[in-house]
TORGUGU-611386 format. One record per residue: residue number from 1; residue in three letters; x, y, z of N, C-alpha, C in turn. Coordinates in steps of 0.02 Angstrom, whole numbers, plus 50000, padded with zeros to 5 digits. Layout:
BEGIN
atom nr=NUM&rest=ala&neast=X&nnorth=Y&nup=Z&caeast=X&canorth=Y&caup=Z&ceast=X&cnorth=Y&cup=Z
...
% end
This chain:
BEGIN
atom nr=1&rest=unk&neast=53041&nnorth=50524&nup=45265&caeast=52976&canorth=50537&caup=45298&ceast=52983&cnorth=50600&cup=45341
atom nr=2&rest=unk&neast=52939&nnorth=50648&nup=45324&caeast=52945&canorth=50726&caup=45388&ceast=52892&cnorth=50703&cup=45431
atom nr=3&rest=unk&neast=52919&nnorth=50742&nup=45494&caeast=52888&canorth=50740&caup=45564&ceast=52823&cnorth=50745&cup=45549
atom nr=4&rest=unk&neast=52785&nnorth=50777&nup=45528&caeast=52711&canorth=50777&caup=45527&ceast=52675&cnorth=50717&cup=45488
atom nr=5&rest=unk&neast=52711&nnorth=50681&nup=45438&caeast=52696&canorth=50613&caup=45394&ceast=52687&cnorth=50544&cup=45484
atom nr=6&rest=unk&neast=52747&nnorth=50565&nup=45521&caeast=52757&canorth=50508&caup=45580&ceast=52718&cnorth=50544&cup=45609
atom nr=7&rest=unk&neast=52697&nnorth=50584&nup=45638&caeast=52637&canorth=50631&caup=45679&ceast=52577&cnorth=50593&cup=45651
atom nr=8&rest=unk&neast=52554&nnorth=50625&nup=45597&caeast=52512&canorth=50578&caup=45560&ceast=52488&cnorth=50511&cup=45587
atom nr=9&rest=unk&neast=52502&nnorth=50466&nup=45570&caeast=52536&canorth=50417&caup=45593&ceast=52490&cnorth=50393&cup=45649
atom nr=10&rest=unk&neast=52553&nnorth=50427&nup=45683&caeast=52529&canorth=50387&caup=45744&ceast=52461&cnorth=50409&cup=45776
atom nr=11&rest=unk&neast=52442&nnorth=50443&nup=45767&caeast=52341&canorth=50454&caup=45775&ceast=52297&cnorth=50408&cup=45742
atom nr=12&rest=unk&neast=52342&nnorth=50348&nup=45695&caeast=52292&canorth=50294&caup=45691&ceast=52326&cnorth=50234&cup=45738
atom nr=13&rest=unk&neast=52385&nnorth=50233&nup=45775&caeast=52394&canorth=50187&caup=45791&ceast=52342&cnorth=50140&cup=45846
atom nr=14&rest=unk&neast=52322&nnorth=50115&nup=45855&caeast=52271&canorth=50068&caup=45913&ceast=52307&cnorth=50003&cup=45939
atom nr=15&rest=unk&neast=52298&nnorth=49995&nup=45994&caeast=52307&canorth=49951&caup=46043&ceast=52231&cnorth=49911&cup=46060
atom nr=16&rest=unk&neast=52245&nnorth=49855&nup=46030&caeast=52174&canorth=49815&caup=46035&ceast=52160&cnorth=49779&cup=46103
atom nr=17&rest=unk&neast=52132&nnorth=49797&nup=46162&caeast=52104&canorth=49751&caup=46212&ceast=52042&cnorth=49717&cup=46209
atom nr=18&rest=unk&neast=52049&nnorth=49660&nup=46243&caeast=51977&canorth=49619&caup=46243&ceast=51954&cnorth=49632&cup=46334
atom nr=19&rest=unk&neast=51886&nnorth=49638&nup=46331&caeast=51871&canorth=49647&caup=46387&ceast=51797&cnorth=49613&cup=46397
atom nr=20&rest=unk&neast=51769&nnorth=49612&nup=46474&caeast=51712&canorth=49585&caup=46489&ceast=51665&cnorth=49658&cup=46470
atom nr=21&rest=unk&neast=51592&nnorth=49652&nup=46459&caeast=51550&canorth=49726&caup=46459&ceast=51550&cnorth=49739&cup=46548
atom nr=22&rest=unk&neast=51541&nnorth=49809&nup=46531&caeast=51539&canorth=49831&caup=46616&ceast=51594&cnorth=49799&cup=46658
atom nr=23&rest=unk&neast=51643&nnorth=49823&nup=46643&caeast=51721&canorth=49798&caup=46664&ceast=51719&cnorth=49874&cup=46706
atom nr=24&rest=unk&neast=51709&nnorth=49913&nup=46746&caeast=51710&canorth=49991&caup=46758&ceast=51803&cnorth=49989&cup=46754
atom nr=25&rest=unk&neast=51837&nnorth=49962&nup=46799&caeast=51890&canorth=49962&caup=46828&ceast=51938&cnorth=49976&cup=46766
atom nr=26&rest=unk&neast=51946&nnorth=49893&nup=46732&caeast=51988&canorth=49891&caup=46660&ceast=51981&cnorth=49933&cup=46624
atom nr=27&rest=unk&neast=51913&nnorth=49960&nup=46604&caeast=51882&canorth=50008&caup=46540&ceast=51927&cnorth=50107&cup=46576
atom nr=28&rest=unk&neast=51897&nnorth=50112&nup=46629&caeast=51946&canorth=50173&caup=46669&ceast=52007&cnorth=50170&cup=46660
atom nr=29&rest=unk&neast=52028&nnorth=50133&nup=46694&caeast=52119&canorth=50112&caup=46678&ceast=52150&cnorth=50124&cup=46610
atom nr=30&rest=unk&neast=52116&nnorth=50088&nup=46565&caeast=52129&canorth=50100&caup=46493&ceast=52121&cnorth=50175&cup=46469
atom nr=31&rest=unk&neast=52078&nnorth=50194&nup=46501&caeast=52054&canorth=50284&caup=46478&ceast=52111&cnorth=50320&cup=46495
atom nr=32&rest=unk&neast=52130&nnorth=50317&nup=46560&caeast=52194&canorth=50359&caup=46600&ceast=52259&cnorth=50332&cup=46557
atom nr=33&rest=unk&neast=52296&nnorth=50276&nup=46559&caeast=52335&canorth=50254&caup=46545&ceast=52337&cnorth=50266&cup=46458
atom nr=34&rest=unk&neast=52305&nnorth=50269&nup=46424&caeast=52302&canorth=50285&caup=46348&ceast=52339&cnorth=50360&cup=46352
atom nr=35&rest=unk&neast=52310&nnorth=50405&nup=46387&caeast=52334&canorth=50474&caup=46375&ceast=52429&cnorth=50491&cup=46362
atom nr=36&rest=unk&neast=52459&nnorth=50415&nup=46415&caeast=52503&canorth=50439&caup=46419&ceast=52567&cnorth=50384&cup=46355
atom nr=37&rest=unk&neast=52529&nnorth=50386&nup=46315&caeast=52555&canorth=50344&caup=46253&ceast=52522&cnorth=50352&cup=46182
atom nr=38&rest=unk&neast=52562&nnorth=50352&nup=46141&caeast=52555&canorth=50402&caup=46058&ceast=52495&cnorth=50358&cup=46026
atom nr=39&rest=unk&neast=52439&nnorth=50312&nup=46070&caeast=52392&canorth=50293&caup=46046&ceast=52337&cnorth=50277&cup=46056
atom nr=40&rest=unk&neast=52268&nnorth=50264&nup=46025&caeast=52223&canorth=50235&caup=46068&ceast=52228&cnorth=50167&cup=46075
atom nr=41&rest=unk&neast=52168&nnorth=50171&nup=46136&caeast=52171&canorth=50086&caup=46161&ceast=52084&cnorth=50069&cup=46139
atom nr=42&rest=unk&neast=52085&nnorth=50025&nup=46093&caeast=52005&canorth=50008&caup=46057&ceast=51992&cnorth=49946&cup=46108
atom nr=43&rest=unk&neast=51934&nnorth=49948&nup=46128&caeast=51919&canorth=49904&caup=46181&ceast=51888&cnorth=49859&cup=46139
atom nr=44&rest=unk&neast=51863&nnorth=49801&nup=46130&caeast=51828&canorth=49752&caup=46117&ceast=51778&cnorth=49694&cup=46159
atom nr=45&rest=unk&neast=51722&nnorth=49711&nup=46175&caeast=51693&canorth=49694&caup=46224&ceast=51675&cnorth=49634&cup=46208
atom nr=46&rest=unk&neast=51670&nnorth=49591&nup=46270&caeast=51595&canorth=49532&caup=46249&ceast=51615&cnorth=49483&cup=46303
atom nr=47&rest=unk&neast=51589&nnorth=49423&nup=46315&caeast=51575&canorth=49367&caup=46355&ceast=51633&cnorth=49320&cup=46371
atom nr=48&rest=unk&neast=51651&nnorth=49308&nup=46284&caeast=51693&canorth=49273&caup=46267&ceast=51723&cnorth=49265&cup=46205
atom nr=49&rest=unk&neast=51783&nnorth=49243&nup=46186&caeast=51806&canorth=49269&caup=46114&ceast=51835&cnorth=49191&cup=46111
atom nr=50&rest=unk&neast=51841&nnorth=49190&nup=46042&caeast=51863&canorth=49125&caup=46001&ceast=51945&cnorth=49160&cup=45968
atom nr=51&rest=unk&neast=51964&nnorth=49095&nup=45989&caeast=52043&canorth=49109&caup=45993&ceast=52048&cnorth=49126&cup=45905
atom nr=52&rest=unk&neast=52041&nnorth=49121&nup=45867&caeast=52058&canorth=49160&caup=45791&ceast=52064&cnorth=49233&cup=45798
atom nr=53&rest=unk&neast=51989&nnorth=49253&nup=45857&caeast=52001&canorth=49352&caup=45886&ceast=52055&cnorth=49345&cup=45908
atom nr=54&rest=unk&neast=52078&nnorth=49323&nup=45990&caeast=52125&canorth=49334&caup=46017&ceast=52196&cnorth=49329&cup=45977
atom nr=55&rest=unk&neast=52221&nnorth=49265&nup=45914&caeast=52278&canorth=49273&caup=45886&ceast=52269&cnorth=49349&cup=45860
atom nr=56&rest=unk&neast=52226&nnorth=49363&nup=45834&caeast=52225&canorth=49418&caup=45768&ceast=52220&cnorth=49483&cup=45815
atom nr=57&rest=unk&neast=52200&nnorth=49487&nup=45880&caeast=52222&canorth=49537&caup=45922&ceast=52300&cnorth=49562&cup=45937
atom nr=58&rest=unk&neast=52333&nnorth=49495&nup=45966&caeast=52382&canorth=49482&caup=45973&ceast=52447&cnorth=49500&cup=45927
atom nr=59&rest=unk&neast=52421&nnorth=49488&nup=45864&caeast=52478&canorth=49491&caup=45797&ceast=52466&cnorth=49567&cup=45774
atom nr=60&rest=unk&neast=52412&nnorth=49596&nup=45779&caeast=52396&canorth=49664&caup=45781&ceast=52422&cnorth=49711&cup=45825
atom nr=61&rest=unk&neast=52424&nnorth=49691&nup=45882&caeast=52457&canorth=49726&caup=45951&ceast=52544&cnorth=49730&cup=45957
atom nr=62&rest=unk&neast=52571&nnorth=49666&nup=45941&caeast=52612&canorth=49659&caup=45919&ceast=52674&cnorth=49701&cup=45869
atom nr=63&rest=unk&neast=52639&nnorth=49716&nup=45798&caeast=52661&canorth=49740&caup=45738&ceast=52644&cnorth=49827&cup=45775
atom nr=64&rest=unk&neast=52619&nnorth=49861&nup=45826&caeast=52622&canorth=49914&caup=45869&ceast=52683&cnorth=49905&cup=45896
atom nr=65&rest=unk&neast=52688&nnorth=49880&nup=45955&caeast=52725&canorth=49861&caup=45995&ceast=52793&cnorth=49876&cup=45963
atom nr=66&rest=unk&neast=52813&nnorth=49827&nup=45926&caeast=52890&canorth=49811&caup=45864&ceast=52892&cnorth=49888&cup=45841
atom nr=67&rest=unk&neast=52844&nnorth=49933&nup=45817&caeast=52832&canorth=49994&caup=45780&ceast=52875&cnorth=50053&cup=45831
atom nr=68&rest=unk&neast=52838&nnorth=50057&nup=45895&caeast=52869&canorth=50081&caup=45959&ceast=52927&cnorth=50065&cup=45981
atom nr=69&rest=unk&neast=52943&nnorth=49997&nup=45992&caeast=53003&canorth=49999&caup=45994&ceast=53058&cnorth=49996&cup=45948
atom nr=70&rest=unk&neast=53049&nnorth=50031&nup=45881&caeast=53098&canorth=50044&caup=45835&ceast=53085&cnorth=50122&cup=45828
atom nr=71&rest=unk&neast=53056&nnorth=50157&nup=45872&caeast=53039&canorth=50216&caup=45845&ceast=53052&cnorth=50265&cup=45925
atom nr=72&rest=unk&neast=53102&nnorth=50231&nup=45974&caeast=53094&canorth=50276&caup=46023&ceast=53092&cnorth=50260&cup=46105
atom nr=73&rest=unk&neast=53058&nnorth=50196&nup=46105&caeast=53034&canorth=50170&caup=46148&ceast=53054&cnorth=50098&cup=46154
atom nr=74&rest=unk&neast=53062&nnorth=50059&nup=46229&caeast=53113&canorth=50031&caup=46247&ceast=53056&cnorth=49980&cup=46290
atom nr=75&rest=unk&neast=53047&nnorth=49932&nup=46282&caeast=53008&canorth=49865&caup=46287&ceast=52946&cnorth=49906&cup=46311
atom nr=76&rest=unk&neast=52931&nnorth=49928&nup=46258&caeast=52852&canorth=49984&caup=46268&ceast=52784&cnorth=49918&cup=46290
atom nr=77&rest=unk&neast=52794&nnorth=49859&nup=46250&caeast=52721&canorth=49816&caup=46295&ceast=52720&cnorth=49798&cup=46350
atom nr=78&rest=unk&neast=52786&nnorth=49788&nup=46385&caeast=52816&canorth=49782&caup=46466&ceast=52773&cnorth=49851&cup=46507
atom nr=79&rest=unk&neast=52804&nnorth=49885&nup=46477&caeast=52793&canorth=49944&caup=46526&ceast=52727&cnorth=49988&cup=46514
atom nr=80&rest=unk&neast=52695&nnorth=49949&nup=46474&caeast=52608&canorth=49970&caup=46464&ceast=52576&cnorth=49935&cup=46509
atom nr=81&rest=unk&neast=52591&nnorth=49860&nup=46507&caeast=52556&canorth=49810&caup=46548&ceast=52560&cnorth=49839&cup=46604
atom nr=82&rest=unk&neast=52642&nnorth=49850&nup=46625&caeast=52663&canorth=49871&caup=46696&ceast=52613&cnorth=49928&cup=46711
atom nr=83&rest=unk&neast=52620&nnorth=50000&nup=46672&caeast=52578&canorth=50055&caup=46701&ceast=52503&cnorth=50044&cup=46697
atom nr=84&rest=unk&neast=52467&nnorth=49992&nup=46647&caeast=52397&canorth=49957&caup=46666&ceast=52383&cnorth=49943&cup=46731
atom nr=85&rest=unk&neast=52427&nnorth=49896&nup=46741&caeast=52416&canorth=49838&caup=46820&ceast=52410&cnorth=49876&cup=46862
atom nr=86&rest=unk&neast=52458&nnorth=49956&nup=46879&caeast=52470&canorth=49998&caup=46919&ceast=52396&cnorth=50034&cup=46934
atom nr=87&rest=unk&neast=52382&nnorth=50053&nup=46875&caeast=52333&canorth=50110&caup=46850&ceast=52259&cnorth=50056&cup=46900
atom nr=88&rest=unk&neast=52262&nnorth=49969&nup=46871&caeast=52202&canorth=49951&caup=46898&ceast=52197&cnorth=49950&cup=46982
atom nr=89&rest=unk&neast=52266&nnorth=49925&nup=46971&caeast=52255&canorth=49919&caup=47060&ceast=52223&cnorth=49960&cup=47098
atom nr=90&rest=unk&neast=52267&nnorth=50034&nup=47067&caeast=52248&canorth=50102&caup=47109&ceast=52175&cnorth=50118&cup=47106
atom nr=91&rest=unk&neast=52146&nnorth=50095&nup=47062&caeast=52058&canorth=50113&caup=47047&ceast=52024&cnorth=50068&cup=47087
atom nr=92&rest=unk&neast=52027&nnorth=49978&nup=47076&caeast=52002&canorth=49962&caup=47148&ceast=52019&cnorth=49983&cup=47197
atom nr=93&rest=unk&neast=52084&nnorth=50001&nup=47226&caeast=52064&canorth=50030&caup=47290&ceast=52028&cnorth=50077&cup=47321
atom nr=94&rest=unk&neast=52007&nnorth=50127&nup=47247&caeast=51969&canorth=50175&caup=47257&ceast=51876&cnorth=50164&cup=47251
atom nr=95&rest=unk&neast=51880&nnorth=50103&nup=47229&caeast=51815&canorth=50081&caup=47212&ceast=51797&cnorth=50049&cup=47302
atom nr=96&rest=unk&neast=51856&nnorth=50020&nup=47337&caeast=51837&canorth=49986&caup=47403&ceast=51849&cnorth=50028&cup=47442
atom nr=97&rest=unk&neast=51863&nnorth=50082&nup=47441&caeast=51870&canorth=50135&caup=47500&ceast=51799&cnorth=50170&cup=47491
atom nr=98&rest=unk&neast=51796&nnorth=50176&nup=47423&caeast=51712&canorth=50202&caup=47409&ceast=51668&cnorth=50151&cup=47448
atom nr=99&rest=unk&neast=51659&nnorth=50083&nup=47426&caeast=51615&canorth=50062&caup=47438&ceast=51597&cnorth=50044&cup=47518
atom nr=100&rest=unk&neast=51660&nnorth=50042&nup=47548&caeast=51678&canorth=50045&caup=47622&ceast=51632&cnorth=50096&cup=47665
atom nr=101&rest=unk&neast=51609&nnorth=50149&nup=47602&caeast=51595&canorth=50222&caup=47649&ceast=51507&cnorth=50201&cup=47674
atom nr=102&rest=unk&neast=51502&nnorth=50206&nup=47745&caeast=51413&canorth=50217&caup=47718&ceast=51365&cnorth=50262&cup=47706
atom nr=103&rest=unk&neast=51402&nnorth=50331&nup=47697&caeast=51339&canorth=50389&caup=47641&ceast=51358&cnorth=50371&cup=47571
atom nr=104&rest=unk&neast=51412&nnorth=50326&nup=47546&caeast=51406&canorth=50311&caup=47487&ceast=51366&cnorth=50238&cup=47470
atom nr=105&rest=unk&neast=51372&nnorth=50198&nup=47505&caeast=51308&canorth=50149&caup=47508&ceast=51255&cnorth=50155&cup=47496
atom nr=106&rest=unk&neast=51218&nnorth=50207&nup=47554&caeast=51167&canorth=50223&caup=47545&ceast=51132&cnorth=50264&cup=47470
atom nr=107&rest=unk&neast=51200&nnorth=50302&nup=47450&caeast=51143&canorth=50337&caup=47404&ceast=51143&cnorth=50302&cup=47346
atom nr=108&rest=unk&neast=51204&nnorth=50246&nup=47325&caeast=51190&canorth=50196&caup=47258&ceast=51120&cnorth=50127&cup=47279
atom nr=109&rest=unk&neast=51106&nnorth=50122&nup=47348&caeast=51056&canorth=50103&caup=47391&ceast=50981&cnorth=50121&cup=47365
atom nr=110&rest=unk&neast=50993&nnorth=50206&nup=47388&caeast=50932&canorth=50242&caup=47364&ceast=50926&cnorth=50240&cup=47284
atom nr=111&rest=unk&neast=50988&nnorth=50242&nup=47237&caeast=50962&canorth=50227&caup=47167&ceast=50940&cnorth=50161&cup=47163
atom nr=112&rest=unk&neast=50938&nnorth=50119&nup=47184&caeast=50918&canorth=50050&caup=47163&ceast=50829&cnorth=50053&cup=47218
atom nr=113&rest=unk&neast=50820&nnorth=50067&nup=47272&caeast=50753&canorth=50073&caup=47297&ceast=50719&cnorth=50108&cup=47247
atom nr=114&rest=unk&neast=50723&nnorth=50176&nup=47196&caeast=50695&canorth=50188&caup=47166&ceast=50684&cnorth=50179&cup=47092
atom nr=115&rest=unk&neast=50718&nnorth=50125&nup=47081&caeast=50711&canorth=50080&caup=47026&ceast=50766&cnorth=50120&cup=46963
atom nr=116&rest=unk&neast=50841&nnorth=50140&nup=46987&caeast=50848&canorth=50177&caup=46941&ceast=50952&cnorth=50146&cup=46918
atom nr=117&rest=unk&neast=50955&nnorth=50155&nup=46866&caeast=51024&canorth=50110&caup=46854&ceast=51075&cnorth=50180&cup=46849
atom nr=118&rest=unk&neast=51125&nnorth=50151&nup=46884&caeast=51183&canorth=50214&caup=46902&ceast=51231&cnorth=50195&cup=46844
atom nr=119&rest=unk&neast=51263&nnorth=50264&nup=46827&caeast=51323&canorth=50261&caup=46765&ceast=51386&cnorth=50312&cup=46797
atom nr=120&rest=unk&neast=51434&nnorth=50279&nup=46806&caeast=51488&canorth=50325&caup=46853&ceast=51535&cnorth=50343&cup=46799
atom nr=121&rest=unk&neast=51539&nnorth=50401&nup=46809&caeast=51628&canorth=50411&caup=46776&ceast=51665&cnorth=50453&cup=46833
atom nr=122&rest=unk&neast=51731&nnorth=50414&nup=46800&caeast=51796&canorth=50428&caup=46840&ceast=51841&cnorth=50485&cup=46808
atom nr=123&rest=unk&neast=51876&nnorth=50516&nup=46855&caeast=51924&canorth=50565&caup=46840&ceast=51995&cnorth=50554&cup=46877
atom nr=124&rest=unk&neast=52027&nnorth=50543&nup=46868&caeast=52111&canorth=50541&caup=46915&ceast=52100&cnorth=50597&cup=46915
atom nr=125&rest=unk&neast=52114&nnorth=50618&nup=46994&caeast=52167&canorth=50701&caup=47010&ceast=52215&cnorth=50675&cup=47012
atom nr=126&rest=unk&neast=52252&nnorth=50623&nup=47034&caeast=52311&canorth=50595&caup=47063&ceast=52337&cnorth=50531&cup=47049
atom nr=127&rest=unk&neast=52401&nnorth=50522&nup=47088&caeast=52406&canorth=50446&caup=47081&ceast=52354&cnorth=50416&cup=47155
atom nr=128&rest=unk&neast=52344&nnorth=50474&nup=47201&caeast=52313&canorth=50446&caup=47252&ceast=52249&cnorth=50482&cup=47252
atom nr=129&rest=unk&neast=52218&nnorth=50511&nup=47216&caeast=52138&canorth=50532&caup=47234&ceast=52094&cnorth=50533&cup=47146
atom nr=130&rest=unk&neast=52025&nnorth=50497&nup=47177&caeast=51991&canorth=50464&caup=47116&ceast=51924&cnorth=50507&cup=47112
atom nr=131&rest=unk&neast=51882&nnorth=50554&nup=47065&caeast=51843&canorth=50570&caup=47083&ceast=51795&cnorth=50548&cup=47045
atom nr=132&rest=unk&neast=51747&nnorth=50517&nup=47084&caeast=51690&canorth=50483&caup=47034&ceast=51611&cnorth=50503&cup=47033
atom nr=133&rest=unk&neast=51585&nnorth=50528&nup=46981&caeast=51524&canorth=50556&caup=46967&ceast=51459&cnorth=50510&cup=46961
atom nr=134&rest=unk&neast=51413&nnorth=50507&nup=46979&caeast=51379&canorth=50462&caup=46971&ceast=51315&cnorth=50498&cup=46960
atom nr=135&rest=unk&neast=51274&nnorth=50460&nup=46911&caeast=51204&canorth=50494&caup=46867&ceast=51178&cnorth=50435&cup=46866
atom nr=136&rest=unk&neast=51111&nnorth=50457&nup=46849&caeast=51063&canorth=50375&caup=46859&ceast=51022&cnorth=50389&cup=46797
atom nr=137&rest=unk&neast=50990&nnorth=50339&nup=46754&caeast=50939&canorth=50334&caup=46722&ceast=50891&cnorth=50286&cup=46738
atom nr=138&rest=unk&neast=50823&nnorth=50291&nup=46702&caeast=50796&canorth=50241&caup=46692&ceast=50803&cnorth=50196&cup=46647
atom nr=139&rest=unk&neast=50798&nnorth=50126&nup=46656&caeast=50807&canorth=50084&caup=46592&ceast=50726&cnorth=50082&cup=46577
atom nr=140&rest=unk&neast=50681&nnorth=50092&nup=46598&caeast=50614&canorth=50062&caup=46570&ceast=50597&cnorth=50122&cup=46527
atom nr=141&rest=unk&neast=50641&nnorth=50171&nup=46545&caeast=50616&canorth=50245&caup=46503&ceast=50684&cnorth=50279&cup=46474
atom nr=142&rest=unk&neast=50713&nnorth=50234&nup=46437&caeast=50792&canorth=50242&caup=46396&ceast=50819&cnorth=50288&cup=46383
atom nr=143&rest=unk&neast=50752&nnorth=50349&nup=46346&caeast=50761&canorth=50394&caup=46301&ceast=50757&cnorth=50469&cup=46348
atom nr=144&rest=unk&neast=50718&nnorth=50465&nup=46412&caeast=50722&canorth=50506&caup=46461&ceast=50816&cnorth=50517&cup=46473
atom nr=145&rest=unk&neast=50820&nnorth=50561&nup=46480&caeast=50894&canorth=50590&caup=46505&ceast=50927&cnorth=50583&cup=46558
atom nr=146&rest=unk&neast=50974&nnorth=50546&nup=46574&caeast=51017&canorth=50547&caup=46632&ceast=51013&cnorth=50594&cup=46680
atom nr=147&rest=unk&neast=51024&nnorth=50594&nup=46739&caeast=50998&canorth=50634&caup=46809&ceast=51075&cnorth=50646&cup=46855
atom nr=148&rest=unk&neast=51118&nnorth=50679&nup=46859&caeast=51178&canorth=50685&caup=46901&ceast=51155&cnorth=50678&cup=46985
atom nr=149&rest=unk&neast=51177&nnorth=50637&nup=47006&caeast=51150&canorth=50608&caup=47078&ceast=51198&cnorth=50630&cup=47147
atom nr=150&rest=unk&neast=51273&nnorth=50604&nup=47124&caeast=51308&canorth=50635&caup=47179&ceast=51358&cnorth=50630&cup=47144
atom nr=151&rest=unk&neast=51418&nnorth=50665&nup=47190&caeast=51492&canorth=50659&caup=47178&ceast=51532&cnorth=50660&cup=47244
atom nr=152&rest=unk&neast=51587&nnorth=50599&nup=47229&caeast=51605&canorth=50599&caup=47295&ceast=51696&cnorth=50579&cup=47278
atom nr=153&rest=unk&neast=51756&nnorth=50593&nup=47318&caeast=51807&canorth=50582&caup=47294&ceast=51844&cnorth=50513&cup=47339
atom nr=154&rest=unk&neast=51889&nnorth=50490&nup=47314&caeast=51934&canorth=50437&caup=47354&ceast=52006&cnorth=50459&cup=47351
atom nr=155&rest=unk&neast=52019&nnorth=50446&nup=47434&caeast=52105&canorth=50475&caup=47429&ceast=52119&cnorth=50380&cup=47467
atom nr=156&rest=unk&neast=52176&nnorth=50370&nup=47427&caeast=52181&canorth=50303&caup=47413&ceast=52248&cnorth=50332&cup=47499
atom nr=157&rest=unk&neast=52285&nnorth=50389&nup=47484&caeast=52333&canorth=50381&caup=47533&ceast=52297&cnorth=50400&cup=47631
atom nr=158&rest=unk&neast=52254&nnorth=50440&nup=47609&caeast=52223&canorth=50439&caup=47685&ceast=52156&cnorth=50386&cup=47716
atom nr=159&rest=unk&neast=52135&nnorth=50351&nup=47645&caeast=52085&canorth=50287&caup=47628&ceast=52019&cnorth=50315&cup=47673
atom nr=160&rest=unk&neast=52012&nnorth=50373&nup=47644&caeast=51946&canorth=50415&caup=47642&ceast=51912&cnorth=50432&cup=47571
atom nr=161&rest=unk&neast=51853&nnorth=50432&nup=47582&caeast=51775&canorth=50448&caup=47542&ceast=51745&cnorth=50536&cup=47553
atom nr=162&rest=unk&neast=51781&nnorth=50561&nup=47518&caeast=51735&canorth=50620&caup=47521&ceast=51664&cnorth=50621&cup=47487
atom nr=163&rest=unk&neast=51608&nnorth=50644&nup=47506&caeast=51556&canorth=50670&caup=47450&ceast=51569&cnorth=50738&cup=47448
atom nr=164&rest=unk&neast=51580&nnorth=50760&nup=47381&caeast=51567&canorth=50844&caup=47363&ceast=51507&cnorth=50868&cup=47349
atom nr=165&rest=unk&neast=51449&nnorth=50820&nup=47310&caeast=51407&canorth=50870&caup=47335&ceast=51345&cnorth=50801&cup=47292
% end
């Protein structure tokens, strides 16, 4: 097999998670933490799953896992979980230092007084600063275009809320 056949390769590998919808935290975590491993992470959303999904997740995730660690890598599902757990922690704290702030209250406040549903995305600068964008739409008017509202950052080590702008 030549390097570009295993290159290949591994751009289909996937890591199957099950998750709740509107998980912000898990779904982020997974975004950051994917970058730094030869695969994606396919999320699978919903309420609740019937254990036939979860085995067939499991035995799927697995036959990865075994793949990685014959190819390089050294109890690679240990130390995914591990840099997950890390990755979530660090985002709630950045979600409660946010929400702690009160000009950030207020203005996810003011999107909801004016009847309007917020969609945040996250960026790591750091292991300690989170910067999160927030845009609002309407749901009663779907097809109207998202609106960029504010941006504000979290430093998890000085457990401050910047707004940039």
């Amino acid at each position: 097999m030549t390097l570009a056949q295993i290159e290949k390769k591994n751009d289909t590998l996937e890591i199957w998670t099950l998750f709740s919808i509107g998980n912000f935290v898990n779904q982020n975590a997974e975004k950051i933490i994917e970058k730094d491993w030869p695969f994606k992470i396919k999320g699978i959303a919903g309420d609740s799953f019937i254990e036939s999904l979860i085995d067939s997740v499991e035995i799927h995730n697995n036959k990865i896992w075994n793949y990685l660690d014959s190819n390089g890598y050294s109890n690679s599902k240990k130390k995914f979980e591990s840099d997950l757990l890390a990755e979530i922690i660090r985002i709630k704290k950045a979600v409660e230092i946010s929400q702690s702030n009160k000009k950030v209250s207020e203005l996810y406040a003011n999107l909801r007084k004016r009847k309007l549903q917020d969609y945040t995305e996250l960026k790591k600068e750091n292991n300690s600063k989170y910067e999160f964008t927030v845009f609002s739409f309407d749901l009663k008017n779907i097809e109207k275009e998202q609106n960029f509202e504010f941006k504000f950052t979290s430093d998890l080590k000085k457990e401050k809320t910047k707004i940039i702008e």
